[in-house]
N, C-alpha and C positions, 0 to 999 in steps of 0.2 A: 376881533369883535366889531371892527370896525365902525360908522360914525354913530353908533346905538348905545357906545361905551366913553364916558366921559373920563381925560385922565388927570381927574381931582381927586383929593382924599378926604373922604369923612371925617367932622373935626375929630383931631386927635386927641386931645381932652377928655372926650365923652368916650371914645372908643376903647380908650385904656383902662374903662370903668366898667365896657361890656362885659356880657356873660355868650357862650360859645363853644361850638367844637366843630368837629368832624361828624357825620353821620355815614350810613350805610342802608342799602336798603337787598336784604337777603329773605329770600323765598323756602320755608321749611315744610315738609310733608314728613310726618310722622307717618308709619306703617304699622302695621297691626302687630307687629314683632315689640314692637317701642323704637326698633330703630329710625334714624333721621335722615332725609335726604336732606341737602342743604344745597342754593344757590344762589349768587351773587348777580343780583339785577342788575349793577352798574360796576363798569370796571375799574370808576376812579371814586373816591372817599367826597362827601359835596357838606360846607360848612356851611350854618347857622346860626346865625346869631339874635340877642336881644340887646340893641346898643341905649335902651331906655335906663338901663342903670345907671348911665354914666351923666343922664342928668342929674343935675343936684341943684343949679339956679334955673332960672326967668333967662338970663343972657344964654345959657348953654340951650335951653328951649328953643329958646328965637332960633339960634346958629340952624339947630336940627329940623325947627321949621322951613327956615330960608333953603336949606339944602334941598330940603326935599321938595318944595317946591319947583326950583331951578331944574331938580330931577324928573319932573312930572311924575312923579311918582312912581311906579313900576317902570320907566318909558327907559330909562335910561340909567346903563350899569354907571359903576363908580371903584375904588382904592378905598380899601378897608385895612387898618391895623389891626391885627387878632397880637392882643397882648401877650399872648402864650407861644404864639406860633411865627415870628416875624423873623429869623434869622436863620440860615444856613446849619449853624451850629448850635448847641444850649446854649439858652438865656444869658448864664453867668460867664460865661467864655466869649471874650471878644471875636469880630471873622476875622475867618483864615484863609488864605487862599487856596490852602489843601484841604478844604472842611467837605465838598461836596465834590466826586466823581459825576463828570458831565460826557466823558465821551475818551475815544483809544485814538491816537494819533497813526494817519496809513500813509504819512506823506502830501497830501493831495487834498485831501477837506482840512478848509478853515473856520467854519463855521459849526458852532453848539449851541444845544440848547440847555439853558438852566435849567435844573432840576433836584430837589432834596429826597435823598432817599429814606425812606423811614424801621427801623429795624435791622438786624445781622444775624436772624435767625433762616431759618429753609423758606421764605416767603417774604423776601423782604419787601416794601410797598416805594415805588419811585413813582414821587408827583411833580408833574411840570409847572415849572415856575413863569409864571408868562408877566409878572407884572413887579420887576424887581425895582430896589430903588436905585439907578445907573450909579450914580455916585459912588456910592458902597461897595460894588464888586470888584475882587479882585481874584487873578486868574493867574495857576500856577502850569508849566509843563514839566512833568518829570520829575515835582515838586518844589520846581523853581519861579518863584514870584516874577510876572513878568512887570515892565514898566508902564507905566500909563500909555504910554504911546505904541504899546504892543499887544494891544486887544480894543478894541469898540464893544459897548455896549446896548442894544435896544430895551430904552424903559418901557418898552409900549406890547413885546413880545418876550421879551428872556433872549434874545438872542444874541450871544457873544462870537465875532466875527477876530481871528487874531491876522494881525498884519503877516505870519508867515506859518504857512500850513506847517505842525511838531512832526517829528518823527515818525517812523512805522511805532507803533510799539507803545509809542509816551501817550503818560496820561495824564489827559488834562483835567485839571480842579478848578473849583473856585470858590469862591466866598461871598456872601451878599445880604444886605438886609431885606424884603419884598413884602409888599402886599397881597390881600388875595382882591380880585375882581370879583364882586355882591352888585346887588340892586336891592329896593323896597320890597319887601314881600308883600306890600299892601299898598292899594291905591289912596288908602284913607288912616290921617294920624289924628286919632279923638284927645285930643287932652282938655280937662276939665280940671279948670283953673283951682278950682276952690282943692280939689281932692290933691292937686302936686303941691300947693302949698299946706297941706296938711300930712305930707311926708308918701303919697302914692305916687309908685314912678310909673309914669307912659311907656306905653308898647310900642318898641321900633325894634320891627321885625327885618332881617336881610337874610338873605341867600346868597350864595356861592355860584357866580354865572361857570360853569366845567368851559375852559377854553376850549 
Protein backbone atom coordinates (compact mmCIF):
# COMPACT_ATOMS: atom_id res chain seq x y z
CA UNK A 1 0.00 0.00 0.00
CA UNK A 2 2.84 1.73 0.25
CA UNK A 3 3.50 5.46 1.46
CA UNK A 4 -0.73 6.28 0.89
CA UNK A 5 -1.19 3.81 4.01
CA UNK A 6 -0.41 4.85 7.45
CA UNK A 7 0.65 2.05 10.10
CA UNK A 8 -1.36 3.58 12.99
CA UNK A 9 -4.43 2.26 14.52
CA UNK A 10 -7.79 3.83 15.10
CA UNK A 11 -8.38 4.70 18.57
CA UNK A 12 -9.25 1.37 19.93
CA UNK A 13 -11.79 2.42 22.36
CA UNK A 14 -14.12 3.69 19.75
CA UNK A 15 -13.56 0.91 17.42
CA UNK A 16 -14.53 -1.75 19.90
CA UNK A 17 -17.91 0.22 20.00
CA UNK A 18 -18.06 0.07 16.04
CA UNK A 19 -20.80 -1.44 13.96
CA UNK A 20 -19.65 -3.68 10.71
CA UNK A 21 -18.92 -6.44 8.48
CA UNK A 22 -18.09 -8.07 5.45
CA UNK A 23 -19.94 -7.15 2.21
CA UNK A 24 -20.18 -8.61 -1.38
CA UNK A 25 -21.06 -7.32 -4.35
CA UNK A 26 -23.01 -10.22 -6.77
CA UNK A 27 -24.73 -9.49 -10.18
CA UNK A 28 -28.30 -11.46 -10.54
CA UNK A 29 -30.30 -11.84 -13.77
CA UNK A 30 -33.50 -13.51 -13.37
CA UNK A 31 -34.87 -15.32 -16.69
CA UNK A 32 -38.24 -15.71 -17.73
CA UNK A 33 -38.12 -19.28 -16.41
CA UNK A 34 -37.80 -17.70 -12.61
CA UNK A 35 -34.48 -19.24 -12.74
CA UNK A 36 -31.20 -17.13 -11.57
CA UNK A 37 -28.11 -16.42 -12.95
CA UNK A 38 -25.77 -15.32 -10.22
CA UNK A 39 -22.20 -13.58 -10.35
CA UNK A 40 -19.61 -12.46 -8.15
CA UNK A 41 -18.14 -9.04 -9.07
CA UNK A 42 -15.38 -9.22 -6.69
CA UNK A 43 -13.29 -12.16 -5.63
CA UNK A 44 -12.51 -11.09 -2.18
CA UNK A 45 -15.33 -10.10 0.75
CA UNK A 46 -14.56 -5.91 1.30
CA UNK A 47 -15.56 -4.52 4.94
CA UNK A 48 -17.52 -1.56 6.23
CA UNK A 49 -17.83 0.01 8.93
CA UNK A 50 -19.53 2.73 11.09
CA UNK A 51 -17.03 3.61 13.96
CA UNK A 52 -19.46 6.68 15.04
CA UNK A 53 -20.88 4.29 17.81
CA UNK A 54 -18.20 4.04 19.62
CA UNK A 55 -18.24 7.71 20.51
CA UNK A 56 -19.91 8.26 23.78
CA UNK A 57 -17.58 11.52 25.15
CA UNK A 58 -16.26 15.08 23.93
CA UNK A 59 -12.59 13.45 24.47
CA UNK A 60 -13.40 10.20 22.18
CA UNK A 61 -14.74 13.14 19.57
CA UNK A 62 -11.64 15.04 19.77
CA UNK A 63 -9.30 11.56 19.31
CA UNK A 64 -11.63 10.81 16.07
CA UNK A 65 -11.50 14.34 14.98
CA UNK A 66 -7.62 14.67 15.46
CA UNK A 67 -7.18 11.25 13.43
CA UNK A 68 -8.93 12.10 10.92
CA UNK A 69 -7.44 15.02 10.31
CA UNK A 70 -3.91 13.87 10.49
CA UNK A 71 -5.63 11.42 7.87
CA UNK A 72 -6.65 14.07 5.35
CA UNK A 73 -9.48 12.49 5.14
CA UNK A 74 -9.90 9.90 2.50
CA UNK A 75 -5.92 10.56 1.56
CA UNK A 76 -4.59 8.23 3.58
CA UNK A 77 -5.37 4.42 4.67
CA UNK A 78 -5.05 3.32 8.35
CA UNK A 79 -5.29 -0.18 11.19
CA UNK A 80 -8.68 -0.79 12.14
CA UNK A 81 -9.87 -3.23 14.90
CA UNK A 82 -13.07 -5.05 13.76
CA UNK A 83 -14.18 -6.23 17.21
CA UNK A 84 -15.75 -9.40 15.72
CA UNK A 85 -13.17 -10.32 13.36
CA UNK A 86 -9.47 -9.71 14.81
CA UNK A 87 -8.00 -13.16 15.46
CA UNK A 88 -6.82 -16.17 13.68
CA UNK A 89 -9.23 -18.32 15.60
CA UNK A 90 -12.85 -17.63 17.70
CA UNK A 91 -13.00 -14.86 19.95
CA UNK A 92 -13.21 -16.98 22.98
CA UNK A 93 -10.29 -19.34 22.24
CA UNK A 94 -6.80 -17.98 22.79
CA UNK A 95 -4.06 -18.21 19.37
CA UNK A 96 -2.69 -21.09 18.46
CA UNK A 97 -0.04 -21.71 16.42
CA UNK A 98 -2.03 -24.56 14.58
CA UNK A 99 -5.13 -22.21 14.26
CA UNK A 100 -4.54 -21.08 10.49
CA UNK A 101 -3.02 -23.28 7.43
CA UNK A 102 -0.60 -20.73 5.50
CA UNK A 103 1.20 -22.89 3.06
CA UNK A 104 2.73 -26.92 2.38
CA UNK A 105 6.43 -27.25 3.07
CA UNK A 106 8.76 -28.44 -0.53
CA UNK A 107 12.03 -28.10 1.00
CA UNK A 108 13.16 -24.82 -0.57
CA UNK A 109 10.58 -21.79 0.22
CA UNK A 110 10.78 -19.91 3.33
CA UNK A 111 8.55 -17.56 3.12
CA UNK A 112 4.35 -17.42 3.70
CA UNK A 113 1.84 -15.50 3.56
CA UNK A 114 -0.83 -15.00 6.50
CA UNK A 115 -3.96 -15.90 5.75
CA UNK A 116 -7.61 -16.95 7.71
CA UNK A 117 -9.62 -19.23 6.07
CA UNK A 118 -13.21 -18.85 6.43
CA UNK A 119 -15.53 -22.07 6.33
CA UNK A 120 -15.14 -26.20 5.89
CA UNK A 121 -17.84 -26.69 3.70
CA UNK A 122 -17.22 -27.31 -0.62
CA UNK A 123 -16.18 -23.38 -0.93
CA UNK A 124 -14.43 -22.46 1.68
CA UNK A 125 -13.28 -18.46 1.55
CA UNK A 126 -9.24 -17.76 2.26
CA UNK A 127 -8.57 -14.04 3.01
CA UNK A 128 -5.15 -12.65 3.18
CA UNK A 129 -4.05 -11.16 5.99
CA UNK A 130 -1.66 -8.43 5.21
CA UNK A 131 -1.82 -6.24 8.32
CA UNK A 132 -1.22 -8.50 11.37
CA UNK A 133 -0.17 -7.64 14.80
CA UNK A 134 3.76 -9.02 14.64
CA UNK A 135 3.83 -9.66 18.22
CA UNK A 136 1.15 -12.04 18.37
CA UNK A 137 2.07 -14.70 15.67
CA UNK A 138 3.09 -17.68 16.20
CA UNK A 139 3.97 -20.39 13.68
CA UNK A 140 3.95 -24.11 13.87
CA UNK A 141 5.70 -26.91 11.26
CA UNK A 142 4.07 -30.12 11.37
CA UNK A 143 2.42 -28.78 14.25
CA UNK A 144 5.19 -28.01 16.12
CA UNK A 145 5.40 -24.53 17.77
CA UNK A 146 8.47 -23.08 16.49
CA UNK A 147 10.77 -20.52 18.77
CA UNK A 148 10.84 -16.90 18.55
CA UNK A 149 13.91 -16.95 16.70
CA UNK A 150 12.64 -19.48 14.07
CA UNK A 151 10.22 -17.34 12.10
CA UNK A 152 10.26 -13.28 11.36
CA UNK A 153 7.36 -11.57 10.92
CA UNK A 154 6.22 -8.48 8.61
CA UNK A 155 3.56 -6.21 10.35
CA UNK A 156 3.32 -4.10 7.44
CA UNK A 157 2.53 -7.24 4.92
CA UNK A 158 1.62 -10.66 6.62
CA UNK A 159 4.51 -12.01 5.60
CA UNK A 160 6.25 -14.78 7.71
CA UNK A 161 9.74 -15.69 6.61
CA UNK A 162 11.17 -18.83 8.82
CA UNK A 163 14.92 -19.14 9.56
CA UNK A 164 14.86 -22.87 7.75
CA UNK A 165 12.92 -23.75 4.75
CA UNK A 166 10.05 -27.23 6.55
CA UNK A 167 10.07 -30.11 4.85
CA UNK A 168 8.57 -31.42 1.49
CA UNK A 169 5.27 -32.29 2.95
CA UNK A 170 4.88 -30.15 6.48
CA UNK A 171 2.45 -27.89 7.08
CA UNK A 172 2.93 -24.83 8.07
CA UNK A 173 0.25 -22.96 10.67
CA UNK A 174 0.08 -19.99 12.56
CA UNK A 175 -1.77 -17.96 14.79
CA UNK A 176 -2.00 -14.17 15.13
CA UNK A 177 -4.13 -11.34 16.12
CA UNK A 178 -4.49 -8.60 12.82
CA UNK A 179 -6.12 -5.69 11.55
CA UNK A 180 -7.80 -4.92 8.65
CA UNK A 181 -6.40 -1.86 6.54
CA UNK A 182 -9.74 1.02 5.96
CA UNK A 183 -9.54 4.74 5.20
CA UNK A 184 -12.47 7.44 5.59
CA UNK A 185 -15.30 6.88 3.35
CA UNK A 186 -15.80 10.69 3.55
CA UNK A 187 -13.84 13.76 3.04
CA UNK A 188 -16.22 15.47 5.44
CA UNK A 189 -17.05 14.66 9.50
CA UNK A 190 -20.42 17.04 10.40
CA UNK A 191 -20.86 16.71 14.09
CA UNK A 192 -23.21 18.97 15.63
CA UNK A 193 -22.42 19.66 19.03
CA UNK A 194 -25.65 20.32 20.56
CA UNK A 195 -27.36 16.85 18.77
CA UNK A 196 -24.18 14.35 20.30
CA UNK A 197 -24.76 15.89 23.38
CA UNK A 198 -28.20 15.13 23.26
CA UNK A 199 -27.38 11.37 22.73
CA UNK A 200 -27.10 11.35 18.44
CA UNK A 201 -24.03 9.59 17.45
CA UNK A 202 -21.78 10.88 14.27
CA UNK A 203 -21.29 9.19 11.14
CA UNK A 204 -17.76 7.76 10.54
CA UNK A 205 -17.85 5.95 7.78
CA UNK A 206 -14.55 3.39 6.77
CA UNK A 207 -13.98 0.95 4.08
CA UNK A 208 -11.71 -1.85 3.65
CA UNK A 209 -8.69 -0.77 1.27
CA UNK A 210 -8.56 -4.96 -0.73
CA UNK A 211 -4.58 -5.31 -0.35
Amino acid sequence: MGADFHEVRFPLDVALRGSGGPGRMTEIVTLASGREHRNSRWADSRRRYDAGLGIRTLDALHAVLAFFEERRGRLYGFRYRDRVDARSGPPSRPVAATDQAIGTGDGATRSFQLAKTYGSGPLPYRRTIAKPVAESVTVAVAGLALPPAGFACDGTTGRVTLAAAPPAGAMVTAGFLFDVPVRFDTDDLTVDLSAFTAGEIPKVPLVEIVP
